[in-house]
C-alpha positions as CSV (number, residue, x, y, z in Angstrom):
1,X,-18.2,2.7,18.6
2,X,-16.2,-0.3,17.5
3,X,-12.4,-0.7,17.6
4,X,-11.4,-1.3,14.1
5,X,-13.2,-0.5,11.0
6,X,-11.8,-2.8,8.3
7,X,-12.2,-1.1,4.7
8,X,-12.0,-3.3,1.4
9,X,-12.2,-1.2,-1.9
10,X,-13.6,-3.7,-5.1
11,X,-13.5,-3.4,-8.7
12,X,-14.6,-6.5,-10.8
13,X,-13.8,-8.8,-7.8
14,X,-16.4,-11.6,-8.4
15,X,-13.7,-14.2,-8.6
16,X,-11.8,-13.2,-5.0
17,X,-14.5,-11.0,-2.9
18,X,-15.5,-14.1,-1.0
19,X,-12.4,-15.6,0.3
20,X,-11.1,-12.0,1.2
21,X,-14.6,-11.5,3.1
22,X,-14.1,-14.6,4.6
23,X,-10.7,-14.6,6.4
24,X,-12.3,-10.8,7.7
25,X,-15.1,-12.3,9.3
26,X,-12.8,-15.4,10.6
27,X,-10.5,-13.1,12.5
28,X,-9.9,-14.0,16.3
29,X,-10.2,-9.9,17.7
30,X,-14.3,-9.4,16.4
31,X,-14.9,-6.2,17.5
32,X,-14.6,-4.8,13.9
33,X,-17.1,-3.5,11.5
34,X,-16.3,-4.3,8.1
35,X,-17.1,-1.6,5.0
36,X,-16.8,-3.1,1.7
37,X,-17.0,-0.5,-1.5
38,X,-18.2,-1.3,-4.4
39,X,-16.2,0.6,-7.3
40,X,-18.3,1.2,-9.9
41,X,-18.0,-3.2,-10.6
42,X,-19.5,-4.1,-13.7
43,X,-20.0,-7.5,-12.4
44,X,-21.4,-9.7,-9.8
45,X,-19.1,-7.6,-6.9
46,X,-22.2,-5.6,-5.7
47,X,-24.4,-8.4,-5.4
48,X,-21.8,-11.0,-3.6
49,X,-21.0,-7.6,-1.3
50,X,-25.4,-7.3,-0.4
51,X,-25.3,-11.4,0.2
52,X,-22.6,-11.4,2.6
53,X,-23.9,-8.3,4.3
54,X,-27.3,-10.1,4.8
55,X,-25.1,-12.9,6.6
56,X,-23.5,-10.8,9.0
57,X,-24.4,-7.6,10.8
58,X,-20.9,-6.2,11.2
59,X,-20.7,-6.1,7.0
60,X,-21.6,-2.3,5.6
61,X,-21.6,-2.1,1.4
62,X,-21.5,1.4,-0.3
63,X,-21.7,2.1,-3.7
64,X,-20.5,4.8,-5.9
65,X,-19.1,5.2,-8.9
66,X,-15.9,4.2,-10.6
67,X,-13.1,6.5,-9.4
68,X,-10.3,4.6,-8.8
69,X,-9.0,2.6,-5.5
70,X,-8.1,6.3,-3.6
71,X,-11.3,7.7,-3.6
72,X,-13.2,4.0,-2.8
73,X,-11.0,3.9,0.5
74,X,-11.5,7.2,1.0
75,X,-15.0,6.9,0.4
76,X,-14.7,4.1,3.4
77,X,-12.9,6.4,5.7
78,X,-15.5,8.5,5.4
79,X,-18.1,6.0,7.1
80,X,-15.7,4.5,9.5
81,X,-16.7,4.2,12.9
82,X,-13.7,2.9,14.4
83,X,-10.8,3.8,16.7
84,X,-8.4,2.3,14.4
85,X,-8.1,2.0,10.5
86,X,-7.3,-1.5,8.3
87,X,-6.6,-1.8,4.6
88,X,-7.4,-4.5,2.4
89,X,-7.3,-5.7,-1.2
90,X,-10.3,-7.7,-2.6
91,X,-8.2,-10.6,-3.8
92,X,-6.0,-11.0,-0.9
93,X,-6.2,-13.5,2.1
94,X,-5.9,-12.4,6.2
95,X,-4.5,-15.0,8.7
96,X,-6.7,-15.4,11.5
97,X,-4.6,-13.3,13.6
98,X,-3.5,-10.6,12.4
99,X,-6.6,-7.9,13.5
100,X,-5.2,-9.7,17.3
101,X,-2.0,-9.1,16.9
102,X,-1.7,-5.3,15.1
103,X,-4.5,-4.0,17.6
104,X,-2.2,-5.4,20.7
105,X,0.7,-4.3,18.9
106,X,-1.2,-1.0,19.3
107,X,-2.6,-0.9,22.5
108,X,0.4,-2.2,24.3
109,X,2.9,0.6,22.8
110,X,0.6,3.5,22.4
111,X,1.7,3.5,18.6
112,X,0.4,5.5,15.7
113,X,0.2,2.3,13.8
114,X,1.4,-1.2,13.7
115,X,2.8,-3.4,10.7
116,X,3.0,-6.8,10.1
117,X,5.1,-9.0,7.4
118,X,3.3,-10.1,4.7
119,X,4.5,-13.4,1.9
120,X,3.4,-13.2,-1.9
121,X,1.3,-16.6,-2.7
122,X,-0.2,-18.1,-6.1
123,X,-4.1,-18.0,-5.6
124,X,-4.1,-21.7,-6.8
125,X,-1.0,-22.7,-3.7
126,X,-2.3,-20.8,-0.7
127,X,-0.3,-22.1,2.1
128,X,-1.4,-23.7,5.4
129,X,-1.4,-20.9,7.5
130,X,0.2,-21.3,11.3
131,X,-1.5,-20.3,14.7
132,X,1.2,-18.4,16.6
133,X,1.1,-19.0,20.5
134,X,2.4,-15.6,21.5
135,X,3.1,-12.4,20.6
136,X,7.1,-11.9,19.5
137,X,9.5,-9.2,20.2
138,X,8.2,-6.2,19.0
139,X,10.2,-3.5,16.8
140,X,9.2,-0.2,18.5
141,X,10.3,2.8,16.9
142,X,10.1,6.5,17.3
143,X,10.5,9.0,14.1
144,X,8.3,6.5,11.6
145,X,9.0,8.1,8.8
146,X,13.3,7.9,9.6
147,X,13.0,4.5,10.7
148,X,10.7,3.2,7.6
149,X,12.6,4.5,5.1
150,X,15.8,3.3,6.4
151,X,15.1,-0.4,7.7
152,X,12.2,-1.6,5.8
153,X,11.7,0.0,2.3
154,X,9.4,-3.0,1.2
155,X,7.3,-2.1,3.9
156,X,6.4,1.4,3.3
157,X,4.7,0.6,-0.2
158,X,1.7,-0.7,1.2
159,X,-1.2,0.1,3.3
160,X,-2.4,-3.0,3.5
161,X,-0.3,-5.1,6.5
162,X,-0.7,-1.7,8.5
163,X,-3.2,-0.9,10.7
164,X,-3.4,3.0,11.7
165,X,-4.6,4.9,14.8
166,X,-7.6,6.9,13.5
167,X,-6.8,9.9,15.1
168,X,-3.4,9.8,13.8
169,X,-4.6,9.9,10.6
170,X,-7.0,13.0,10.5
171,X,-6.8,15.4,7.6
172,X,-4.7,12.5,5.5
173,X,-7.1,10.7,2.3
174,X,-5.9,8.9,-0.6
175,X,-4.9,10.8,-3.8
176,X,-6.6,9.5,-6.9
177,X,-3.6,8.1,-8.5
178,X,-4.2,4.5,-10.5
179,X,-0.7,3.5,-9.1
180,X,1.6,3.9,-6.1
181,X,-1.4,5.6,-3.9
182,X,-0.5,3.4,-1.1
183,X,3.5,4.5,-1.0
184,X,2.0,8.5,-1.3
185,X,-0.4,7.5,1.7
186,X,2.3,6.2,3.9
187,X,5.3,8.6,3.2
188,X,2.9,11.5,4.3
189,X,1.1,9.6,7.0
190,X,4.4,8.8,8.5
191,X,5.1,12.3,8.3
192,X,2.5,12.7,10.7
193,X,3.4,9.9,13.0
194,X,5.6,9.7,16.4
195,X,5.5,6.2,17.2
196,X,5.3,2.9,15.2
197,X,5.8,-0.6,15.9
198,X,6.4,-3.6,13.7
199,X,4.9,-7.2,14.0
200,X,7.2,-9.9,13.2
201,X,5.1,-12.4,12.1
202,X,3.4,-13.1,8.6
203,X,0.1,-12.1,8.8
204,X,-0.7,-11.4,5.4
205,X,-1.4,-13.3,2.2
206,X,-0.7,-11.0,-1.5
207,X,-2.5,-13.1,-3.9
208,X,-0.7,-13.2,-7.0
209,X,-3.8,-13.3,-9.2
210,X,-5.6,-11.2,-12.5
211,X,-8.3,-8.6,-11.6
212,X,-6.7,-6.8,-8.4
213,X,-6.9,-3.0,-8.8
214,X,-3.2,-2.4,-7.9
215,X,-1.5,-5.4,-10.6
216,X,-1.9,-3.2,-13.7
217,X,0.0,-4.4,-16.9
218,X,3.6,-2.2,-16.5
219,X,3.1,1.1,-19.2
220,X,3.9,4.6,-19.4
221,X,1.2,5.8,-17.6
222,X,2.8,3.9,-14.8
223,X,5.8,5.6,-14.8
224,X,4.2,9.1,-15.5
225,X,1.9,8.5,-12.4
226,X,5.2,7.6,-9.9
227,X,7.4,10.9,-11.4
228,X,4.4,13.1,-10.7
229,X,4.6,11.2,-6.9
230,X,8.0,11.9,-6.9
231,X,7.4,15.5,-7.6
232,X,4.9,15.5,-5.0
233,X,7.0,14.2,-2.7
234,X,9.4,17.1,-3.3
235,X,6.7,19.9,-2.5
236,X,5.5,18.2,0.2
237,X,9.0,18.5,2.2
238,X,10.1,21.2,0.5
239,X,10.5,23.0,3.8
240,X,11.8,19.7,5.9
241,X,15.7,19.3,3.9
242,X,16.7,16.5,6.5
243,X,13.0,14.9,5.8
244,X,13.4,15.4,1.7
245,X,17.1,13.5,2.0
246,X,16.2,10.8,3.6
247,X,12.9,10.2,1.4
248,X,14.7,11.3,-1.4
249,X,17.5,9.1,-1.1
250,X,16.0,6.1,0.5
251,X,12.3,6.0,-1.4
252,X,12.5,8.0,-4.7
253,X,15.8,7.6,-6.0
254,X,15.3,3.9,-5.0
255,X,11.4,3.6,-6.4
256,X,13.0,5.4,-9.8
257,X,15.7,3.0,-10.4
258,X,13.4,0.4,-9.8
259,X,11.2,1.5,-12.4
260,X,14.3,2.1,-14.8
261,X,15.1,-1.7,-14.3
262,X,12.2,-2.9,-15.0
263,X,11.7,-1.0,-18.4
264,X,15.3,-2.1,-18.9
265,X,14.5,-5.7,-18.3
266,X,11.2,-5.9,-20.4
267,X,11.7,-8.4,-23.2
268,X,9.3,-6.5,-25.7
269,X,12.6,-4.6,-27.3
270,X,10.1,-2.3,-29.2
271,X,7.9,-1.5,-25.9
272,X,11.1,-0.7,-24.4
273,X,12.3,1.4,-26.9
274,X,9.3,3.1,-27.3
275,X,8.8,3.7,-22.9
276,X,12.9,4.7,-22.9
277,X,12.5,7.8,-25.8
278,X,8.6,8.9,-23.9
279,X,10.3,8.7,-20.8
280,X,13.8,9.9,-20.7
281,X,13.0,13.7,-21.7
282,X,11.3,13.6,-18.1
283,X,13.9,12.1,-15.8
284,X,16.6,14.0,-17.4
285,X,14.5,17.4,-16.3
286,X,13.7,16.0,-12.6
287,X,17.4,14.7,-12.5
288,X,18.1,18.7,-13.3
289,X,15.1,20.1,-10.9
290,X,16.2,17.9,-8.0
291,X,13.7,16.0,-7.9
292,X,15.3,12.5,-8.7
293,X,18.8,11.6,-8.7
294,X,21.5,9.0,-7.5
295,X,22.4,10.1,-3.8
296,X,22.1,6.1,-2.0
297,X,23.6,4.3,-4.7
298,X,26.0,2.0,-4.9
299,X,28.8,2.3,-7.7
300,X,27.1,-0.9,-9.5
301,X,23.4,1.0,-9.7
302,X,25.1,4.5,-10.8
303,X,26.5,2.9,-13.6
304,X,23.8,1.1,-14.5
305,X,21.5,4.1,-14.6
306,X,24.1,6.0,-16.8
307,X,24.0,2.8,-19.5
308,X,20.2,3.4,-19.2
309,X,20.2,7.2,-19.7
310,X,22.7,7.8,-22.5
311,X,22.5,4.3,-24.3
């Protein structure tokens, strides 16, 4: 059995497998098997993921068919081996560290999972990355799913700067949605949890780059995809009212005005007009379910969200 079992879902990832593969198989902690899945790529990904497998043992490739990023990760939970669980994208970059650090994290506070920060970089400026002597303060936290939604919001979004306690995790799998399946994962997993700790140090690189399977152009299938989250969300903690409030208030209402902003913002006046009228019918019946709504927001947002619903 090996400690972690690193799982990297791929889709048409000729151009970035490689370097992600790399800073894997470059981390300090090596007791890690490493399960790449091969989506259903239409390209070179399969035979990139056999000739780095040939190079090193610890490198496992499946390959199915294309069913989206959920059911690929799925598909690598499914084969993992390891004690605990690690995320990552196929055109994203690891510092050396960070298996080390989360795993410590871990160990050392008997924590469902541990986090880490993570920086946003353009694929053509990847920073020089530092080598950090010692481990810092830790943020320890009982109550994950409280303390997530209330102090880092950012954070809970992803899957990837997170690595999860196996056994914390069983009887949890992705849902197959083509957007915001990492935010579902999390709000449910720390459901689950009783303990978390966070990492204060960057230890993961978001390459900013075209041919990821989560940076999808921004369309209505987008929004239709969160709502039905957001009504999933509501069954979910449908008998947890303390739970709902705090998701509700803190994640959804957040996650929807976020959304609204952005269609708001988008400089294509006739793609915004068009998203608006398909998409307003909707939030005005969630608004009316309960489902969405403006409980956390500031006088400035509420106002903003009425000049977006009624002009």
């Amino acid at each position: 059995m090996v400690e972690i079992s690193v799982i990297v879902p791929a889709y048409n990832a000729e151009k970035y497998l490689e370097n992600a593969v790399k800073s894997i198989l470059k981390q300090s902690f090596s007791d890690f098997e490493l399960i790449l899945v091969n989506d259903g790529s239409l390209d070179k990904t399969p035979d990139i993921m056999n000739a780095l497998a040939k190079e090193d043992k610890r490198i496992t490739v499946i390959n199915k068919e294309n069913e989206g990023v959920g059911f690929a990760r799925n598909a690598g939970m499914r084969a993992a081996k390891g004690k605990y669980l690690y995320f990552a994208d196929a055109d994203d970059v690891l510092h050396p560290q960070l298996l080390a650090f989360l795993h410590r994290a871990c160990e050392k506070e008997q924590a469902d999972f541990a986090g880490c920060a993570f920086v946003a970089v353009r694929d053509d400026a990847m920073p020089e990355m530092p080598f950090y002597n010692e481990m810092p303060k830790l943020d320890v936290f009982e109550n994950p799913l409280k303390n997530m939604c209330l102090k880092h919001r950012k954070f809970v979004a992803t899957v990837w700067n997170k690595l999860y306690r196996r056994d914390s995790l069983r009887g949890l799998v992705f849902a197959n949605y083509n957007c915001g399946e990492d935010l579902y994962f999390n709000i449910l997993a720390f459901r689950k949890f009783s303990k978390g700790v966070f990492v204060p140090l960057t230890l993961y690189y978001y390459v900013m780059s075209t041919g990821s399977i989560t940076r999808k152009e921004f369309n209505f299938d987008k929004l239709r995809v969160h709502m039905q989250i957001f009504e999933q969300f509501k069954v979910a903690f449908e008998r947890e009212p303390e739970n709902w409030k705090i998701v509700k208030s803190e994640i959804v209402n957040r996650r929807f005005y976020g959304l609204a902003k952005a269609v708001s913002e988008l400089k294509d006046k006739e793609k915004k007009q068009r998203l608006k009228a398909k998409w307003l019918p909707q939030i005005k019946d969630f608004m009316t379910a309960g489902i969405i709504g403006t409980e956390g927001f500031s006088f400035r947002k509420r106002l903003t969200l009425f000049f977006f619903l009624h002009f």
